[in-house]
C-alpha angles and dihedrals in degrees: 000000000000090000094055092045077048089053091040093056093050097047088049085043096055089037092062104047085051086061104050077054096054087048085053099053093041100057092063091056110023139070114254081234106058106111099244096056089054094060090049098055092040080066106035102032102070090051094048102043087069090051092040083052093058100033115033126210110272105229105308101338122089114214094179093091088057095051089046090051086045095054100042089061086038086052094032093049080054099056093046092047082050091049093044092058086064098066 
């Protein structure tokens, strides 16, 4: 059991960076307003205005997604080392 909730929080881990990738990309090709970009930043935006509001954007270039993605494996690695202790 605790090798499959390991497993679990690695596969949610790796899914959501992807997807702070994916909201990345697509906010370099796609209107704000597309449908699927809604439901992405619905996701991905309330995690990343905290870290916006700590760390600006330098120039033109926005370092909070990367922060985001740092802290979810940071946070991610944590759980698993937690979970590992169990066994």
């Amino acid at each position: 059991m605790i090798l499959f909730l390991i497993r679990l929080v690695d596969i949610v881990t790796r899914l959501f960076i992807l997807l702070i990738f994916v909201h990345v990309i697509l906010a370099y090709f796609m209107s704000p307003f597309h449908p699927i970009r809604m439901r992405i930043d619905r996701i991905v935006e309330p995690l990343l205005a905290p870290i916006r509001r700590v760390i600006p954007s330098v120039g033109m270039f926005d370092f909070s997604p990367l922060v985001l993605i740092l802290g979810v494996q940071i946070l991610g690695m944590l759980v698993n080392v937690l979970l590992s202790s169990l066994l």
